[in-house]
N, C-alpha and C positions, 0 to 999 in steps of 0.2 A: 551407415557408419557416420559417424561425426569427430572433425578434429578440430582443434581450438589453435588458433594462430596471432602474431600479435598484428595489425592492422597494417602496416609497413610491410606484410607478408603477404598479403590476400588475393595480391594480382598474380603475384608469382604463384600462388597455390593457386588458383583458377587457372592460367595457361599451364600447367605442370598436370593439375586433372584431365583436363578437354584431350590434351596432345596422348595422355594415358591411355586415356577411358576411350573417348572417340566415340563409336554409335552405342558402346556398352554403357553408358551414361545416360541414365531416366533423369535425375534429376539435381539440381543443385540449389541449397538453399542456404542463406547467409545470414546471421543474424547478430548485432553488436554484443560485446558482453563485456564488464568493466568499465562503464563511463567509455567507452567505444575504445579503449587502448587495446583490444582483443578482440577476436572475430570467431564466432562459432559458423563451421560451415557443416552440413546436414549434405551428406552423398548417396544418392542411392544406385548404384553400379550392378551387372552382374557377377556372379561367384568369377569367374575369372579372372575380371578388372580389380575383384579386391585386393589379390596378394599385388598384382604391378603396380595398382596405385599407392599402398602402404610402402611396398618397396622405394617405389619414387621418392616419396612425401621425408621418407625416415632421410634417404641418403642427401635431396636436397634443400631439405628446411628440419634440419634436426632438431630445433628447439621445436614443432609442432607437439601438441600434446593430441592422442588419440585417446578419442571415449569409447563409449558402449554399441559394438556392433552387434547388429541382427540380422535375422532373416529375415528378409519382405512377404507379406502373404500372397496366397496365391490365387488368384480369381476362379 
């Protein structure tokens, strides 16, 4: 899944995911976007971790915008 944050928000979005997710957290990646006033972060979580961290995300950084979530393949 990936959510777009404004830059002023990205610490608090990383210690809000890690505290979430915990060992359910494969991966996190972060990438600027906007001349950097906005942060795209790239989660890759198991199916469990997605509703609790969506849940997190929506109640404590409500302007977070969520993008296009997928399934991850499977080895």
């Amino acid at each position: 899944m990936h959510i777009t944050v404004d830059k002023s928000c990205l610490a608090e979005l990383r210690q809000l995911v890690v505290k979430t997710c915990g060992g359910m957290l494969s991966f996190m990646r972060i990438e600027a976007v906007d001349h950097a006033e906005r942060m795209k972060v790239w989660l890759c979580v198991t199916e469990p971790a997605l509703r609790l961290t969506m849940d997190a995300v929506m109640r404590l950084l409500p302007a977070a915008e969520f993008g296009r979530i997928s399934q991850g393949k499977s080895l």
